[in-house]
N, C-alpha and C positions, 0 to 999 in steps of 0.2 A: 753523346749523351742521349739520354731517354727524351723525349719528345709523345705530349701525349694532344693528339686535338679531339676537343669535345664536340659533341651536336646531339642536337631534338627536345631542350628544353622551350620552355614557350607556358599559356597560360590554357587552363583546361578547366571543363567545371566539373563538380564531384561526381562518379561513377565514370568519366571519362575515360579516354588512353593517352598515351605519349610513348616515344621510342629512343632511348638515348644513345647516339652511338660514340665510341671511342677508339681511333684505330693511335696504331703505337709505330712509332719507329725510333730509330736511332742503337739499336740492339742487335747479334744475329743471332745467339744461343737460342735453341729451342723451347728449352725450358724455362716457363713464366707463366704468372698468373696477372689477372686483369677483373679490376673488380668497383665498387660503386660505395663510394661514400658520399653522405648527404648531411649538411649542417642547416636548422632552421633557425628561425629567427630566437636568438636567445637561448638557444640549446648548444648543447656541445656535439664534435660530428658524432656520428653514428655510421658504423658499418652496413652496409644494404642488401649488399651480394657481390660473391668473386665465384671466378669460372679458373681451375686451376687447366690452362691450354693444354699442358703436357698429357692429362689422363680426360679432360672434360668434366670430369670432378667441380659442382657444382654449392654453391653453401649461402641463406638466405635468411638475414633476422625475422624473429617469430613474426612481428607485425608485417611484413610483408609475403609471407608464406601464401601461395596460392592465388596469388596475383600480381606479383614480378615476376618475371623470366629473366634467366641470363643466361646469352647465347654466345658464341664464339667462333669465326674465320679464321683458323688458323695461319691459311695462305696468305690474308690480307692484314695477318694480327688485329684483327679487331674486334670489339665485344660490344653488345648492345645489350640493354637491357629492355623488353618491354614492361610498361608498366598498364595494368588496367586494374577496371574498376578504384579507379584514383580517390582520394578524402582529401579532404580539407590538411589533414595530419601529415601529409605528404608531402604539403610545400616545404619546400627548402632548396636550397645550392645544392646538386649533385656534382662527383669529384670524380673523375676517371682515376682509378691509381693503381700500379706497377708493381708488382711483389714479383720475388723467386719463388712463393706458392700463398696458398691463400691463409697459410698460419706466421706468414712473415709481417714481420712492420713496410709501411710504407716503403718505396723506395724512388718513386717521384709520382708527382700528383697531379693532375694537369690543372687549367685554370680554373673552371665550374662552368657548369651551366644549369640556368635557376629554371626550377618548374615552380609552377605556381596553380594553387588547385582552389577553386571557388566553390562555397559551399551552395 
């Protein structure tokens, strides 16, 4: 089974940075995508960014255009995202999650790890 562990969330103040990473196992196919959902308090999730590994094919909601990055290890399957110049709007549970490409549903999602951004 897919197995996802998360890291780099923590407490940052606005215009900050933070780096989350997620490496993946339990798979061998080459082809997969690896990508960043975030649910804040009271909100419903929201997609963030997926990195499709097969092509590096890369895809970012408007609100975070030009200040997320999403990267990706192929060799070590893992994907990070940096996040800078952070807001307040940012806090929430970020969600490592598992697609066959970055236009699929979910396919496991690992546990969260909360950032938290002070204004």
């Amino acid at each position: 089974e897919v197995q996802l562990v998360e890291s780099g969330g923590g407490n940052v103040q606005a215009g900050g940075s933070l780096t989350l990473s997620c490496a993946a196992s339990g798979f061998t196919f080459d082809e997969y995508a690896l990508g960043w959902f975030r649910q804040a308090p009271g909100k419903e999730r929201q997609g963030v960014a997926c990195i499709d590994a097969t092509y590096g094919s890369t895809y970012y909601a408007d609100d975070v255009k030009g200040r997320f990055t999403i990267s990706n290890d192929n060799a070590k399957r893992m994907v990070r995202l940096q996040m800078n110049r952070l807001k307040p709007e940012d806090t929430a549970v970020y969600y490592c999650v598992f697609r066959g490409d970055c236009y699929s549903d979910a396919h496991t999602w690992g546990q969260g790890t909360a950032v938290a951004v002070a204004a």
